[in-house]
C-alpha positions in Angstrom: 15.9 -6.6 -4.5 11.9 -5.7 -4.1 12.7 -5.7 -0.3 15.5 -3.8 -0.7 13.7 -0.9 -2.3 10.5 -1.1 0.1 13.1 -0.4 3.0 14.6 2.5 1.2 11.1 4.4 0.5 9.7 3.4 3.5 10.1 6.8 4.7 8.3 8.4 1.7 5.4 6.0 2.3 4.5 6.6 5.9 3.9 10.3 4.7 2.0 9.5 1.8 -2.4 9.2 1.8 -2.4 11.7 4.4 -1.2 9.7 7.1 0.3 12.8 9.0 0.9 12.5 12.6 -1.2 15.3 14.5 2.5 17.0 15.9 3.4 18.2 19.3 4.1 22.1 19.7 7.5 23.1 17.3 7.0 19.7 15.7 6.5 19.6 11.6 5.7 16.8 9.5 8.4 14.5 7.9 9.3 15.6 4.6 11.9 13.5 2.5 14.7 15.4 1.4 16.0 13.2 -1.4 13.8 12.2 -4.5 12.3 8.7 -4.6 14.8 5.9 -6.7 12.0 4.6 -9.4 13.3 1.4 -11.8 11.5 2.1 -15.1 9.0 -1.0 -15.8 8.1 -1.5 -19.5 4.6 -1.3 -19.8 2.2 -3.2 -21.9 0.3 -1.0 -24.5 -2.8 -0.3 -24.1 -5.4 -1.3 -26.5 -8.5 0.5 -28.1 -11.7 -0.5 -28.8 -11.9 -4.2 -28.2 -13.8 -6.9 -26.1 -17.2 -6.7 -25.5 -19.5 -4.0 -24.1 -22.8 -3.8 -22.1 -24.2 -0.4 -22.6 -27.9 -0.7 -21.5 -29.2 -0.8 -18.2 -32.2 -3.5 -18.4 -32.0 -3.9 -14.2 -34.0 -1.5 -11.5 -31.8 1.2 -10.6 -34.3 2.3 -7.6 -32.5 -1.1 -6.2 -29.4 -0.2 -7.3 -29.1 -2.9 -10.0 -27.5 -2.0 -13.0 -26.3 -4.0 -16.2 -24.4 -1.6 -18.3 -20.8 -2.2 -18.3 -18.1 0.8 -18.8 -15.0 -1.5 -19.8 -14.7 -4.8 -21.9 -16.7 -7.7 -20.3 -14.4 -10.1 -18.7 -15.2 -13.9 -19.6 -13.5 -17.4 -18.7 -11.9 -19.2 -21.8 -12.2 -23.0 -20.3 -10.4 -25.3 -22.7 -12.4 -27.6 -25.1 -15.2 -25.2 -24.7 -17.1 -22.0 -25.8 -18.5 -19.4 -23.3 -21.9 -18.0 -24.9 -23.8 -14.8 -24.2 -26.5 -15.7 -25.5 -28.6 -15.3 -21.9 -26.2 -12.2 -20.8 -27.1 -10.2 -19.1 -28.9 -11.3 -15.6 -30.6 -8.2 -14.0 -29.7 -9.4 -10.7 -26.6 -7.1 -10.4 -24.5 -4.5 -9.3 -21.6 -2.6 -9.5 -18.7 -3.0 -7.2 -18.0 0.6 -6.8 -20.6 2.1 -4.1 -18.3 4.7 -2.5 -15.7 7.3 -3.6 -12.8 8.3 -1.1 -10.9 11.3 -1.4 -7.4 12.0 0.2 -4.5 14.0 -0.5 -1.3 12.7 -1.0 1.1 14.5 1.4 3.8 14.6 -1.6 4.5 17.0 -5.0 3.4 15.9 -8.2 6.4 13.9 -9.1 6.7 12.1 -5.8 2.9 11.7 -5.7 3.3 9.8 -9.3 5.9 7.4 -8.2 4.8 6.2 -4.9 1.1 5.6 -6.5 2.7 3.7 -9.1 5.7 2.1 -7.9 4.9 1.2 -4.3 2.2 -0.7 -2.8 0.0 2.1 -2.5 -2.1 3.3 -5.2 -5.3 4.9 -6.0 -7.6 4.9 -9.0 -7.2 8.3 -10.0 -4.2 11.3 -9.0 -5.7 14.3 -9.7 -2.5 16.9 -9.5 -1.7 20.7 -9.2 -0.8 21.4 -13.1 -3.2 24.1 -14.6 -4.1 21.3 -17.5 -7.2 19.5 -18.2 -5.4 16.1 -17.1 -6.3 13.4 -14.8 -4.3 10.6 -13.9 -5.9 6.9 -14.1 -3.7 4.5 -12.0 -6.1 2.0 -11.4 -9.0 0.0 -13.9 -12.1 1.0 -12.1 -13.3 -2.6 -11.8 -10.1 -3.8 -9.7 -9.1 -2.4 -6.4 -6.9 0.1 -5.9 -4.6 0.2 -2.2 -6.1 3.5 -0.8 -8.3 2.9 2.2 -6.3 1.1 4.6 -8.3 -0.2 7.8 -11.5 1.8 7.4 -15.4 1.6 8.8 -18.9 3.7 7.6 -22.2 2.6 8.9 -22.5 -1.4 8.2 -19.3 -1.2 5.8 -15.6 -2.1 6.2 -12.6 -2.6 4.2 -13.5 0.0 2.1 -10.9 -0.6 -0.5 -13.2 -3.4 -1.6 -16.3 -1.0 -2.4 -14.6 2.4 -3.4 -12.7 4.4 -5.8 -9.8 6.1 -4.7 -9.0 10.0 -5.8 -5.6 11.1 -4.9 -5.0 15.1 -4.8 -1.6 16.5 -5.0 -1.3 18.4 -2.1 1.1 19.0 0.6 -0.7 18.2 3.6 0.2 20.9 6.7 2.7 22.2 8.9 2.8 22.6 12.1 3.6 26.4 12.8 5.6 27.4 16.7 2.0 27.4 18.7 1.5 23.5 17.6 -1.1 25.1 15.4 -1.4 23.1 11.4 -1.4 25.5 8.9 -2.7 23.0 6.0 -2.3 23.9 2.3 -4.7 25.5 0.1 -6.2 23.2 -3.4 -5.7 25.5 -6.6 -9.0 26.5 -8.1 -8.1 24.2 -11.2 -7.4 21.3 -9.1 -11.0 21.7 -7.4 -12.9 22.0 -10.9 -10.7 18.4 -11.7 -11.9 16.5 -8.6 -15.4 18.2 -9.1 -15.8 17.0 -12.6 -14.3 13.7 -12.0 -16.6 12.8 -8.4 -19.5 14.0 -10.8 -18.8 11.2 -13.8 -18.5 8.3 -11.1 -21.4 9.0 -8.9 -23.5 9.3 -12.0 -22.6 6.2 -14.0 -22.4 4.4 -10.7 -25.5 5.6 -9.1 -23.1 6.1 -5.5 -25.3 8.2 -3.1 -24.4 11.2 -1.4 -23.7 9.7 2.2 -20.7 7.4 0.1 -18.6 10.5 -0.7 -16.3 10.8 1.7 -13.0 11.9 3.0 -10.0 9.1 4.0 -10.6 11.1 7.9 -14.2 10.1 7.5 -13.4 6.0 7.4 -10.4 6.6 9.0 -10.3 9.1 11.7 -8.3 7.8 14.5 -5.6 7.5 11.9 -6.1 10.0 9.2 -6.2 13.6 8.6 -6.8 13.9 4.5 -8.1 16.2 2.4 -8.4 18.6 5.6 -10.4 20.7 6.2 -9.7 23.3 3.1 -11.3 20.8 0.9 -14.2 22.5 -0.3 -17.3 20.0 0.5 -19.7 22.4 0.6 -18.7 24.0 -3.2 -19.0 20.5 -4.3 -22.5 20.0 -3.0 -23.6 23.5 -4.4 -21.7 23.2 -7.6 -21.8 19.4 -8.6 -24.5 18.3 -6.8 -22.3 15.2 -5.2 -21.8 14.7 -1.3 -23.7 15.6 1.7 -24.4 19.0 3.4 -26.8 20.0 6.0 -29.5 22.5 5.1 -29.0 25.6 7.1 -32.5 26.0 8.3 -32.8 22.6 10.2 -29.1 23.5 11.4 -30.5 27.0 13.0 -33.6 25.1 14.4 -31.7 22.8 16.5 -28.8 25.1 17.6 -31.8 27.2 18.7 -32.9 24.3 21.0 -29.7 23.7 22.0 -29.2 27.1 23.0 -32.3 27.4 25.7 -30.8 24.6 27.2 -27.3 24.8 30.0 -25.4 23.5 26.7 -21.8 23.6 28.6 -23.0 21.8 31.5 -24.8 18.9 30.1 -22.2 18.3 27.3 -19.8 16.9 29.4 -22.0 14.7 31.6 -21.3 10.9 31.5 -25.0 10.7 29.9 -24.6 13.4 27.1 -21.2 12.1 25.6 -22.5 8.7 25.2 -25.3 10.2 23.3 -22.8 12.4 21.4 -21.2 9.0 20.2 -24.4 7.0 20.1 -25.4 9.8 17.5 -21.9 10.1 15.5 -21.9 6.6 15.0 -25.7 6.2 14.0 -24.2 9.1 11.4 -21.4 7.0 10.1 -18.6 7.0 12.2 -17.2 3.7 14.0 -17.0 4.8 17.5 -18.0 3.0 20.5 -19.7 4.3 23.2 -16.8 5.1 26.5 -18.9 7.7 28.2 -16.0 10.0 28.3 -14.0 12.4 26.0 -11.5 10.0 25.3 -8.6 10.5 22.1 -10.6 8.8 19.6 -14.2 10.5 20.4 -12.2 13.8 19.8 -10.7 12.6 16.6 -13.6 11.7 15.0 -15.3 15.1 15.9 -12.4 16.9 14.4 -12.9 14.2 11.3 -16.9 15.8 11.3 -15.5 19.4 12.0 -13.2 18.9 9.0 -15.6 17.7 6.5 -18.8 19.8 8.0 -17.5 22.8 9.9 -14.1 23.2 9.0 -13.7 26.7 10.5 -13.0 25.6 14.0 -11.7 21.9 14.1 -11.1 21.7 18.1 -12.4 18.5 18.3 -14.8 19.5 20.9 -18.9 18.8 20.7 -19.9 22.4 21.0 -23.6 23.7 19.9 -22.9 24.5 17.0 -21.6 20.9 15.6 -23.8 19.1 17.6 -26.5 21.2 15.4 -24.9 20.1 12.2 -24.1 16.4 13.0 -28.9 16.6 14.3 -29.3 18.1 11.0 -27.2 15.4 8.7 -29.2 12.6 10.4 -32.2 13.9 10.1 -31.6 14.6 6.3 -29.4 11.6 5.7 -30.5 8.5 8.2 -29.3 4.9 7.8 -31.7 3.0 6.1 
């Protein structure tokens, strides 16, 4: 039966996390046309207020070490014998959760709700497009959610392991008659949601900036989401969460760039490998091929997306080459 039902909404899962094929001209993407069968699962209910809690950090959080816990402390029963706290807690310790990842869900909010929760994709949190002050928890923060897929930044992988997942309702993009993607705006409600909620996890788990990311950041040869009318930059400005380059250094090194034949030197053999050497040494897995191949152009639309989403061509021009000198020198891999 459970294979059964997997084949049958097989089509609604290959659109959902953003996983949007970039379309030739006159080309959209697929859209289901009949709702999602869902067999009802009775649910356990959820309890309040018991096991034990941790709320004191005793650790070094300049190392990252913390000891509080946000949910009830999980503890083996062995039989015959008694598991004691009387030594808890060790300061040698972390928390699990060291990056957020944001995507959009390529569905409506119904849809969205039953493939997150009924499929074998799922995320943490589903933020959607109602005008409430709701936010959907899918996941226990302390398990992992299916979100990531096969994904790389700096020295990580698997980033399901490491991250919390935010699903956004949104629709994704069409592709208008030019081959052009027209992608969908984020209500202003659904932008204060994700705002608040990046906020609350990047404090109480002390993530850094450079570990908020889009799914097209650790995914890029494969993923597209949130696109490039997520605001990034409202987020740094507003919530204080995420990277952003500071315009000055930006302007300083565009101004270097532009004393130089920019448009020649770019596509030497010698340049590109520096343009990958350098978007890798950012955070991007990209090996160094010497030449503008697909996945070099990906990943600078990926960077364009997140960093300078008013022209995503995918082409290392001045102007992202500035930005992408400016976030390393203000963000560099330790």
């Amino acid at each position: 039966m459970r294979n059964s039902l997997y084949l049958t909404t097989l089509g609604i899962l290959i659109i959902s996390c953003g996983s949007q094929q970039k379309s030739v001209k006159s080309k959209t993407p697929i859209k289901s046309t009949t709702p999602v069968a869902v067999v009802p699962i009775k649910k356990p209910e959820i309890k309040q207020d018991e096991g034990d809690y941790y709320k004191v950090n005793i650790a070094d959080i300049t190392k990252n070490d913390n000891t509080i816990s946000y949910g009830s402390i999980v503890s083996a029963n062995p039989a015959g014998y008694k598991v004691t706290k009387n030594y808890f807690p060790s300061i040698g310790q972390n928390f699990r959760q060291r990056y957020v990842i944001l995507h959009y869900t390529v569905l409506d909010d119904e849809k969205s709700i039953n493939v997150l929760t009924q499929q074998g994709v799922s995320a943490h949190y589903l933020v959607n497009t109602l005008p409430d002050k709701e936010i959907y928890q899918l996941v226990d923060e302390n398990k992992r959610s299916y979100h990531a897929g096969v994904s790389n930044w700096r020295k990580d992988q698997n980033l399901n392991d490491t991250s919390i997942g935010i699903e956004i309702v949104n629709l994704g993009y069409k592709t208008d008659s030019t081959g052009y993607r027209v992608f969908t705006p984020f209500p202003e409600e659904q932008i204060k949601k994700v705002g608040a909620l990046v906020k609350d996890l990047v404090v109480r788990y002390n993530i850094p900036p450079t570990n908020i990311l889009a799914h097209s950041d650790i995914a890029p040869t494969r993923k597209q989401d949130p696109g490039p009318l997520f605001p990034w930059k409202r987020l740094y400005d507003e919530y204080q969460i995420g990277m952003w380059y500071d315009e000055t250094a930006k302007q300083t090194f565009l101004n270097q760039i532009l004393q130089t034949d920019f448009a020649t030197q770019s596509n030497s053999a010698d340049f590109i490998v520096k343009a990958q050497i350098q978007l890798n040494q950012f955070g991007y897995n990209i090996p160094p091929t010497a030449v503008w191949d697909k996945q070099t152009k990906q990943t600078i639309e990926a960077f364009q997306f997140h960093f300078r989403p008013s022209n995503y061509n995918g082409i290392m021009d001045a102007e992202t080459w500035a930005i992408l000198q400016a976030l390393i020198q203000k963000y560099p891999q330790k």
